[in-house]
VEXDREN-2710 file (C-alpha; in Angstrom, 1 decimal):
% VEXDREN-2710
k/r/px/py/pz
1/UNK/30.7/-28.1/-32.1
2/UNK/28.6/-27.6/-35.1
3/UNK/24.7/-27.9/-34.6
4/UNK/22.9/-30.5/-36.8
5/UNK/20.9/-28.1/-39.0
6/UNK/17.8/-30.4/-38.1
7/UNK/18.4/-29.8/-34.3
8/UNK/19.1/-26.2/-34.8
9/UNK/15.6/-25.7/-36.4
10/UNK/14.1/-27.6/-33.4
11/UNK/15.7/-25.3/-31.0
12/UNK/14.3/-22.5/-32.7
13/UNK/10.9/-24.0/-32.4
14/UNK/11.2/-24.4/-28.8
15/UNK/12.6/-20.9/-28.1
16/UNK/10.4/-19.4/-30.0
17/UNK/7.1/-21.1/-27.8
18/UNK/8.9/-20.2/-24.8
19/UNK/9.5/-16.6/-25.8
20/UNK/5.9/-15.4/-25.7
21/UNK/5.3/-17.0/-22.1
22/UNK/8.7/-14.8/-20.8
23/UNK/7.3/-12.0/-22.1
24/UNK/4.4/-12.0/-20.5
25/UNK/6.3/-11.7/-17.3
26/UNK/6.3/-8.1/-18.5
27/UNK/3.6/-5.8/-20.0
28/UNK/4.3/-2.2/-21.4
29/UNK/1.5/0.1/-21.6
30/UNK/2.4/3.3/-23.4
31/UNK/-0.6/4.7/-22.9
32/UNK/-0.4/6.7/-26.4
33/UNK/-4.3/6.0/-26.6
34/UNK/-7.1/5.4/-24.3
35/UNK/-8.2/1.6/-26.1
36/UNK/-9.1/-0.5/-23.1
37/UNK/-9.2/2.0/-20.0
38/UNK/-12.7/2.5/-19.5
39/UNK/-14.6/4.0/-16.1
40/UNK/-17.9/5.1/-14.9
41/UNK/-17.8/8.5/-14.2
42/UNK/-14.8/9.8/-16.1
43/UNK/-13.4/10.6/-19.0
44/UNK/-10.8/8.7/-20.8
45/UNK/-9.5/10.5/-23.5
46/UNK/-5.5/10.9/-25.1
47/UNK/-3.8/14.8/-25.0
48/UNK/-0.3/16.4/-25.1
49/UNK/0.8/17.3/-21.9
50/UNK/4.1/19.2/-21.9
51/UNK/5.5/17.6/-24.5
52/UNK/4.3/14.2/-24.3
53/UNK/1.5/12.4/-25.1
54/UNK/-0.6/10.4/-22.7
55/UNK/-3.7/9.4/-21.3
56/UNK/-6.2/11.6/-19.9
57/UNK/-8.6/11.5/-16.9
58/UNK/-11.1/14.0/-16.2
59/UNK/-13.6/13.7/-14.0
60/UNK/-16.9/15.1/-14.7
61/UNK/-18.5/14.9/-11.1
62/UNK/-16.6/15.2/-8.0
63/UNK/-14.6/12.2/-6.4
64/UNK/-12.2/9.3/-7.1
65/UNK/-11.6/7.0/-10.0
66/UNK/-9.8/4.1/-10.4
67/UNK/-9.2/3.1/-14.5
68/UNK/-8.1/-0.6/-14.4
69/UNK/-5.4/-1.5/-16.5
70/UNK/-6.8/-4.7/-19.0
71/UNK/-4.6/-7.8/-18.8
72/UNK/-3.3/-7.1/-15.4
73/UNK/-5.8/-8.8/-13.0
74/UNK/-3.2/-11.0/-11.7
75/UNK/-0.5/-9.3/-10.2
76/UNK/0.5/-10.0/-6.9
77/UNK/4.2/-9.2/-6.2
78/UNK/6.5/-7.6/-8.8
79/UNK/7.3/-3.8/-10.2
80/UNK/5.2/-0.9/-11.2
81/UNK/6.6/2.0/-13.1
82/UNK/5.1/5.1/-14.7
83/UNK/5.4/8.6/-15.5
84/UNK/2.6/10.4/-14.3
85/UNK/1.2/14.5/-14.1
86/UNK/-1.3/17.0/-12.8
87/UNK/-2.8/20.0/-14.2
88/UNK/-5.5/21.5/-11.7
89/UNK/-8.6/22.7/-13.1
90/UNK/-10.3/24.0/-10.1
91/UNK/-10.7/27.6/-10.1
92/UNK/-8.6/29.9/-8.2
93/UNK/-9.1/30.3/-4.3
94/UNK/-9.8/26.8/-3.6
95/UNK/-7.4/24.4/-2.1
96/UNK/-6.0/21.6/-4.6
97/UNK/-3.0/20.0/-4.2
98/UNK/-3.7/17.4/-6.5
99/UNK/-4.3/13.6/-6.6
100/UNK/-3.0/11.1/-8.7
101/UNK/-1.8/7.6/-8.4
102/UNK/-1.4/4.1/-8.3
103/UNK/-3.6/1.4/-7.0
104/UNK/-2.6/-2.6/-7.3
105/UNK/-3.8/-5.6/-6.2
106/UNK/-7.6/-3.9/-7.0
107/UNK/-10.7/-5.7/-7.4
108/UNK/-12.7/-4.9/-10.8
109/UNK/-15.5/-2.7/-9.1
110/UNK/-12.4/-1.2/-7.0
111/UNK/-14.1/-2.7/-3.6
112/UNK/-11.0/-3.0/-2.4
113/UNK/-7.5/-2.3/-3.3
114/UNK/-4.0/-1.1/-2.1
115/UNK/-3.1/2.5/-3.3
116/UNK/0.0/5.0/-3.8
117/UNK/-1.1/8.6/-4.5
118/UNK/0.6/12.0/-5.0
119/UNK/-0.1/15.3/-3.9
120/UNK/2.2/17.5/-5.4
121/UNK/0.8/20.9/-4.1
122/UNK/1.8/19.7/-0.5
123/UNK/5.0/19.0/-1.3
124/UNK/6.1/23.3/-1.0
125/UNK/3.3/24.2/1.9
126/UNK/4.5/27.1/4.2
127/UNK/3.2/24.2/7.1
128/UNK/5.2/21.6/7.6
129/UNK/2.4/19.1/8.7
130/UNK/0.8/20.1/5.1
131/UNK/4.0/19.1/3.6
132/UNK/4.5/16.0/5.0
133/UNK/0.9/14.7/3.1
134/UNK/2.5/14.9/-0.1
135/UNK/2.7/11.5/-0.7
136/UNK/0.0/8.8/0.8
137/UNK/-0.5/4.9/0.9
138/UNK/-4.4/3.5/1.6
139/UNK/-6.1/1.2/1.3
140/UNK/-10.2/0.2/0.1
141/UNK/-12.3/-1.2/2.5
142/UNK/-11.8/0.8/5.6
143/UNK/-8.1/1.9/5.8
144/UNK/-8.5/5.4/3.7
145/UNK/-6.3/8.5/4.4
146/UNK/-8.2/9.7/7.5
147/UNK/-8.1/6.5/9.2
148/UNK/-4.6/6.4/8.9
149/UNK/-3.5/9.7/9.9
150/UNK/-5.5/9.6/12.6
151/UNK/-4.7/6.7/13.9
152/UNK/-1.4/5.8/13.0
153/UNK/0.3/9.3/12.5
154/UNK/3.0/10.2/10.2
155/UNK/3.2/6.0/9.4
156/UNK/1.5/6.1/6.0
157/UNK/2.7/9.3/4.9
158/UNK/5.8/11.3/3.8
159/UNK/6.9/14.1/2.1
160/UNK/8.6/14.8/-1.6
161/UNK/10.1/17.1/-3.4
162/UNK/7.2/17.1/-6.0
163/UNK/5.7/19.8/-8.4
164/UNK/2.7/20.7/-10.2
165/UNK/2.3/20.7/-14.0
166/UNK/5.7/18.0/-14.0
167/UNK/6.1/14.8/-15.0
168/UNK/7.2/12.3/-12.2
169/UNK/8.6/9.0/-12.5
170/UNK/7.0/6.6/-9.7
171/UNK/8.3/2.5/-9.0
172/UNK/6.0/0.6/-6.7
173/UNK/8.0/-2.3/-5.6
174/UNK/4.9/-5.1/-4.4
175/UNK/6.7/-8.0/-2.0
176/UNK/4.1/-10.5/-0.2
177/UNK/2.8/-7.6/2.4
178/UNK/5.0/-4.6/1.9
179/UNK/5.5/-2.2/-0.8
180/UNK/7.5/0.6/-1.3
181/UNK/7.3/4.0/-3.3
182/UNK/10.1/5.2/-5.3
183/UNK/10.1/8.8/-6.8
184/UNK/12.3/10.3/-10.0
185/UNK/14.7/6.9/-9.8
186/UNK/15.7/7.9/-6.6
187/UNK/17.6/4.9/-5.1
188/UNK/15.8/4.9/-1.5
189/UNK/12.4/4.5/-1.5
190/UNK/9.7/8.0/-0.2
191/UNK/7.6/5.2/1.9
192/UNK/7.7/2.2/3.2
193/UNK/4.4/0.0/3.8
194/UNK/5.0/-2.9/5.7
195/UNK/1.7/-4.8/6.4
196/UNK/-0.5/-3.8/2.9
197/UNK/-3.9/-3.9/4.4
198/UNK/-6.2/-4.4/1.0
199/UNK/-8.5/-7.5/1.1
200/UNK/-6.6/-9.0/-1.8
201/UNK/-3.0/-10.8/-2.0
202/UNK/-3.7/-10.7/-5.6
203/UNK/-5.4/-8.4/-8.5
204/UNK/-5.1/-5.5/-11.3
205/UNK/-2.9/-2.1/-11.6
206/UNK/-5.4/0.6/-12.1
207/UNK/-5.1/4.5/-12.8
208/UNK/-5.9/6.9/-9.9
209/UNK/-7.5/10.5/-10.5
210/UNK/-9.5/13.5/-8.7
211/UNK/-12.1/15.8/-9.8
212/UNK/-11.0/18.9/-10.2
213/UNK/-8.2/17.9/-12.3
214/UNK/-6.4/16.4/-15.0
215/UNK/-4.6/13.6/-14.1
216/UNK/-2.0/12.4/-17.2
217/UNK/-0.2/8.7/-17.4
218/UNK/2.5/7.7/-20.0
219/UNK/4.8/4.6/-20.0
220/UNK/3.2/2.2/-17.1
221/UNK/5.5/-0.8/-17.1
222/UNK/3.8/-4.3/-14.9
223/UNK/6.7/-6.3/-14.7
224/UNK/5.4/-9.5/-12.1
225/UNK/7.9/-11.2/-9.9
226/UNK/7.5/-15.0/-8.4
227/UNK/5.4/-14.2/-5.5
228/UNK/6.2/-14.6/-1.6
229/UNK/4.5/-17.6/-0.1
230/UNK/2.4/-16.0/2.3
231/UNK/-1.5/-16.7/2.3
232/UNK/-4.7/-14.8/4.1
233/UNK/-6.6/-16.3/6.2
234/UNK/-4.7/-17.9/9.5
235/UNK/-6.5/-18.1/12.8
236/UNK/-5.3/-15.4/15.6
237/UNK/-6.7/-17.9/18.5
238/UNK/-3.9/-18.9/20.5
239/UNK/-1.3/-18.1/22.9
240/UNK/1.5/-15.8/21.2
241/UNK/4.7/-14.3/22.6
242/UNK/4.7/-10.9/21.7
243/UNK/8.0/-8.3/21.2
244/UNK/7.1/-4.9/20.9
245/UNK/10.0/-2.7/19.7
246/UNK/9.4/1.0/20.8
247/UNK/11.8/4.3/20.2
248/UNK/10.9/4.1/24.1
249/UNK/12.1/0.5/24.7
250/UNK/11.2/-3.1/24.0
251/UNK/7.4/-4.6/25.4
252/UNK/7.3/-8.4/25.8
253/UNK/4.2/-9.9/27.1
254/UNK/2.1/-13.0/26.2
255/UNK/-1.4/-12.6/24.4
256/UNK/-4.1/-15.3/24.9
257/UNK/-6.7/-14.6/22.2
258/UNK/-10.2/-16.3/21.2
259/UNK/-12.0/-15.5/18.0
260/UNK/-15.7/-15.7/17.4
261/UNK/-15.8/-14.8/13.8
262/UNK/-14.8/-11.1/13.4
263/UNK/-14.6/-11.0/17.1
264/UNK/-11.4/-11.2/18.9
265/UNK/-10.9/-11.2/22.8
266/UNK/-8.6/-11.9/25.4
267/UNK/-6.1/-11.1/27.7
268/UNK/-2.3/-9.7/28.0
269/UNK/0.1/-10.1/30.3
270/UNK/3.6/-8.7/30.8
271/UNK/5.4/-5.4/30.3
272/UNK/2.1/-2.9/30.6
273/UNK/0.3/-5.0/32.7
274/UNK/-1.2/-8.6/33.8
275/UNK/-4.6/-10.0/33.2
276/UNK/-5.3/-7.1/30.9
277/UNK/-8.5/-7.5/28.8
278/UNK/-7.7/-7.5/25.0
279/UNK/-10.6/-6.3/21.9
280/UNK/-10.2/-6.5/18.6
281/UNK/-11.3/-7.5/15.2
282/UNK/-10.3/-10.2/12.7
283/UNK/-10.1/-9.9/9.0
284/UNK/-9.3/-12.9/6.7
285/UNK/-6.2/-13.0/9.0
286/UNK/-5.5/-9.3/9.8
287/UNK/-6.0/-8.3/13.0
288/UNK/-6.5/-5.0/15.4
289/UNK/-6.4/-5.5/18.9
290/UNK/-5.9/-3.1/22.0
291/UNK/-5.9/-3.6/25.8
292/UNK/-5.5/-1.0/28.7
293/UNK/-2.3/-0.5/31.0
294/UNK/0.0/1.0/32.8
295/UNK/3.1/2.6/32.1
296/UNK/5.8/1.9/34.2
297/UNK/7.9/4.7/35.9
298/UNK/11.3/3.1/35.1
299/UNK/10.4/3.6/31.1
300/UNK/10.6/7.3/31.5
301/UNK/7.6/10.0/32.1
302/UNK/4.9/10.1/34.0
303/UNK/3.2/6.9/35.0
304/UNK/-0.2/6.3/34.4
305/UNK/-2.7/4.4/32.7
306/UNK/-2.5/3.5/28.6
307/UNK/-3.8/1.9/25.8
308/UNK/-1.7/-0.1/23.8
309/UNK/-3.0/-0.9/20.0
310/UNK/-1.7/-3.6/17.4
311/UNK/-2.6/-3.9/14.1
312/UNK/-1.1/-6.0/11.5
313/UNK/-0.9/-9.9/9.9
314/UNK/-1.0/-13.5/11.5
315/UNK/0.7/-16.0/9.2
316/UNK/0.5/-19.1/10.1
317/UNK/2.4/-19.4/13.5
318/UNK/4.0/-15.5/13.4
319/UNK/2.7/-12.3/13.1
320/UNK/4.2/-8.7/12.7
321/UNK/2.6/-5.1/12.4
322/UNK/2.3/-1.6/13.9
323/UNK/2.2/-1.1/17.3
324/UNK/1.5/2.0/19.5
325/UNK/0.8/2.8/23.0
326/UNK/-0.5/6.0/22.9
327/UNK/0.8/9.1/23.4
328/UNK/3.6/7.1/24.8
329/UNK/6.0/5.0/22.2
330/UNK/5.4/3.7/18.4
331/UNK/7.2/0.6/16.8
332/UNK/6.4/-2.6/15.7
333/UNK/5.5/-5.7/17.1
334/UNK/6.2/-9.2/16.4
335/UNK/4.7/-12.4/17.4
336/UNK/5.1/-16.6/17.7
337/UNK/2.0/-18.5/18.5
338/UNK/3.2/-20.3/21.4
339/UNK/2.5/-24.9/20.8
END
């Protein structure tokens, strides 16, 4: 059927008003030139870096910088992709694996934000714990690389075949509260972050660099998906009925919880132990608890007293995370807030 020449130019009219607004779905930075990326404490200049040219960060006092991408202050859930590189400038005989990353969902001053970095130096250490820090998820306030290992070990870390002075293609796939790393178009992701723990559900893409380096970034591609409908902020009072999935079985019990601002307290009682007195804080709907028990002889071991921990997200009437009881079992834990 032919199109009335008058309705074809009114088609055109409309497409072409709707184009811009699908496009923006999508925003390619090249990074060919430093216009826009600006940071106290670093400079942003453009070099050739084997073969390519890109942006530069180097820093001129020691620390961490985070260069915020302009335009991108509203991403929540989508796709991150860029080719990124390391040349270390510290002089010989020091340890520097290298960092360089990531960060999304940051807040301008970079109070908080949720963060991807690389250490490519780790990646070939002779010790195998050394190696298996090559590649890191934190998290700004409070949850940095320390905290993490040290509490939950192994669980925010992994290794990768990575190199120094080498281009490497990362993908950051963002979904409500988990995100997952993808190196050199690999099809299965190097880690998995289920329970993101920055302040923000929402915020920019910004440019991670070290002193003692020069961190290069080419061809960052924000491509924003509709996001997942979860919000912050739900109450952890309440009676829940709690699963905790273990490599050394499955925990059910029942946690009575009152909050008094940050403050969480309570009791739990099941698998572990009855009556046993919970702590814990609350953040905007985050929560870390722990409580004291006993494992039980039939679970394999030696019996004896524990501490169980739980960290992770209420939403609405559920909640999942990490879970832990020390030096015992490590899974995760789900929850349903009982009526």
């Amino acid at each position: 059927m032919r199109t009335h020449p008058i309705l074809a130019l009114i088609l055109a009219c409309l497409v072409a008003r709707v184009a811009p607004a699908a496009a923006q779905q999508t925003q390619n930075f090249p990074l060919t030139d430093p216009q826009g990326l600006t940071a106290s404490g670093v400079t942003v200049d453009t070099a050739e870096f084997l073969n390519r040219k890109a942006v530069r960060l180097v820093h001129a006092q020691a620390g961490e910088t985070i260069v915020m991408l302009p335009g991108t202050a509203d991403f929540q859930d989508g796709t991150i992709e860029a080719d990124v590189a390391v040349k270390i400038t510290t002089p010989p005989g020091v340890r520097m694996p290298g960092f360089l990353g990531i960060a999304f969902r940051a807040r301008p001053d970079a109070s908080s934000f949720d963060l991807f970095y690389l250490r490519p130096g780790n990646s070939t250490a002779v010790d195998q714990a050394m190696r298996n820090h090559a590649v890191q998820y934190s998290a700004a306030p409070g949850h940095g690389w320390y905290e993490l290992r040290r509490n939950w070990p192994w669980v925010y870390e992994s290794h990768a075949d990575l190199k120094l002075d080498a281009w490497t293609h990362v993908k950051i796939e963002v979904a409500g509260r988990t995100a997952r790393l993808y190196l050199n178009n690999a099809t299965q992701p190097t880690l998995i972050v289920d329970g993101l723990k920055g302040l923000d559900l929402r915020g920019s893409v910004g440019l991670y660099g070290f002193s003692g380096e020069e961190a290069y970034f080419s061809n960052v591609r924000v491509t924003r998906a509709p996001p997942l409908p979860v919000t912050n902020g739900s109450d952890a009072a309440g009676t829940w009925a709690v699963k905790l999935a273990t490599d050394a079985g499955v925990y059910d019990g029942a946690l009575q919880l009152r909050r008094e601002g940050r403050r969480v307290s309570g009791t739990w009682s099941g698998a572990l132990g009855e009556n046993r007195p919970v702590i814990g804080t609350w953040r905007d709907g985050y929560i870390e608890l722990s409580f004291p028990g006993a494992w039980p002889k039939e679970a394999g071991g030696t019996p004896g007293p524990v501490v169980t921990r739980l960290a992770g997200w209420i939403d609405g009437t559920t909640g999942n995370g990490r879970g832990t009881i020390e030096m015992r079992a490590d899974g995760l834990w789900t929850a349903t807030r009982k009526p």
